[in-house]
N, C-alpha and C positions, 0 to 999 in steps of 0.2 A: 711300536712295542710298548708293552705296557710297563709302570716301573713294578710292578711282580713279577715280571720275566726277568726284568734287569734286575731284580735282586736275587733271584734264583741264580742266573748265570754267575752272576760275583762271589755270592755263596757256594757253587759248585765249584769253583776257579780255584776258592780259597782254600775246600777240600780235597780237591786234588793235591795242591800246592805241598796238603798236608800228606794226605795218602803214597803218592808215589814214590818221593823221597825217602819213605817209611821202609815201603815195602821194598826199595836197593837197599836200604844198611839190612835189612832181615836176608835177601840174596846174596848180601857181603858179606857177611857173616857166617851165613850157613853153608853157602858152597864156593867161596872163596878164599875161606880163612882169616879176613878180617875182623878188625876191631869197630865197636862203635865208633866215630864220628868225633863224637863228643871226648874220647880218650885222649884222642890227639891234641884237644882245645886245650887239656891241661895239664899233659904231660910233653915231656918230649920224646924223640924214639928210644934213648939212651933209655928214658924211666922206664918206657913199657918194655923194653930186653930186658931190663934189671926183674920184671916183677913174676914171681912164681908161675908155671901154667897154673895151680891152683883157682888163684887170684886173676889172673886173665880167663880161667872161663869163667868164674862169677862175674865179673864186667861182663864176659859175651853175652852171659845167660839174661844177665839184666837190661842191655838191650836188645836182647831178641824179646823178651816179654811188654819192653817200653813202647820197642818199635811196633810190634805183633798187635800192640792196644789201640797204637793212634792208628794204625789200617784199618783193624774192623771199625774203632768209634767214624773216621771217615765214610766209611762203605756206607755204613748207617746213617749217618748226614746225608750221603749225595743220595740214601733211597726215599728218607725224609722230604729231602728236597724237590725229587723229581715225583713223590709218588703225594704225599700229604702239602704240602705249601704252595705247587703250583694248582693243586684243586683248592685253593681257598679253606682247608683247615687250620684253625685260627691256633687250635692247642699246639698243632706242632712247629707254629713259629715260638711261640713261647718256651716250647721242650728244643729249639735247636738254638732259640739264645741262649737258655742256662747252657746246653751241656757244650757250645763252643765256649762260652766265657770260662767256661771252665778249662777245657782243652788250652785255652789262650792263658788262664794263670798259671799253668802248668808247667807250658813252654816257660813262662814267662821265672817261673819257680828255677825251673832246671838251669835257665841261665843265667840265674843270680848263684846257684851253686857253682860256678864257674867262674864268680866275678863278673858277671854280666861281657863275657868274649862275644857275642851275635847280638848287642842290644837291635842294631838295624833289622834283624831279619823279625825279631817281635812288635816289633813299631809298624812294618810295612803290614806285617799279619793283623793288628789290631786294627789299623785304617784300611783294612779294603774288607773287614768284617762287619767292620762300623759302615760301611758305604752299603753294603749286602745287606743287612738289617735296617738301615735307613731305607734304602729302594724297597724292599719285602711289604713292611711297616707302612709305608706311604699306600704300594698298590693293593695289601690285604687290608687296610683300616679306611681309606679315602674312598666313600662313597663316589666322589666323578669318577676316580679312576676302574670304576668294577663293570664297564662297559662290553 
């Protein structure tokens, strides 16, 4: 296996990683009657019974919109990745570094809003991003490896 297959898979891996989890707090939310995720990180149940329904559906609504975002930006990555970088389209490695490093300051934003509660879960997301763009990078740019 070539290392552009191996970086497509790690990249696919990653996007999942990010997608699916996405798309349960959007199903928790909508038809279960939960709260974002991230509520919990920084309240405790007491604050959230304390806080208005007002204010509890502006939290839901904001992450139904958060979540709603990182799903399609995913869906978009994994067609990226399956459809443009495994045929050797050079532009959309570069269009799927920016717009992950972005997705990844993102995360990496929202959990510093938080005091940084999940530093691990951005740390393992930047290293197996970095592994995914390193493997990509090697087999789209390294003439031996374009066999």
């Amino acid at each position: 296996m070539d290392s552009l297959k191996i970086g497509s898979i790690v990249l696919s891996i990653w996007s999942g990683l990010n997608f699916f989890p996405s798309l349960y707090v959007v199903i928790d939310i909508l038809f279960l009657g939960e709260h974002p995720p991230g509520l919990y990180a920084i309240l405790s149940a007491e604050d959230i019974q304390s806080m208005s329904p007002e204010m509890l559906a502006t939290v839901d609504s904001i992450g139904l919109f958060a979540n709603l975002s990182v799903a399609a930006l995913n869906a978009l990555i994994l067609i990226a990745i399956w459809k443009g970088l495994n045929n050797r389209t050079v532009w959309v490695y570069w269009a799927l570094l920016v717009a992950s490093i972005f997705a990844l300051l993102a995360g990496v934003a929202a959990d510093y809003a938080v005091d940084f509660a999940f530093p691990e879960v951005n740390t393992v997301s930047a290293l197996i991003l970095a592994l995914g763009f390193i493997f990509s990078g090697i087999g789209l740019f390294n003439q031996v490896d374009k066999k």
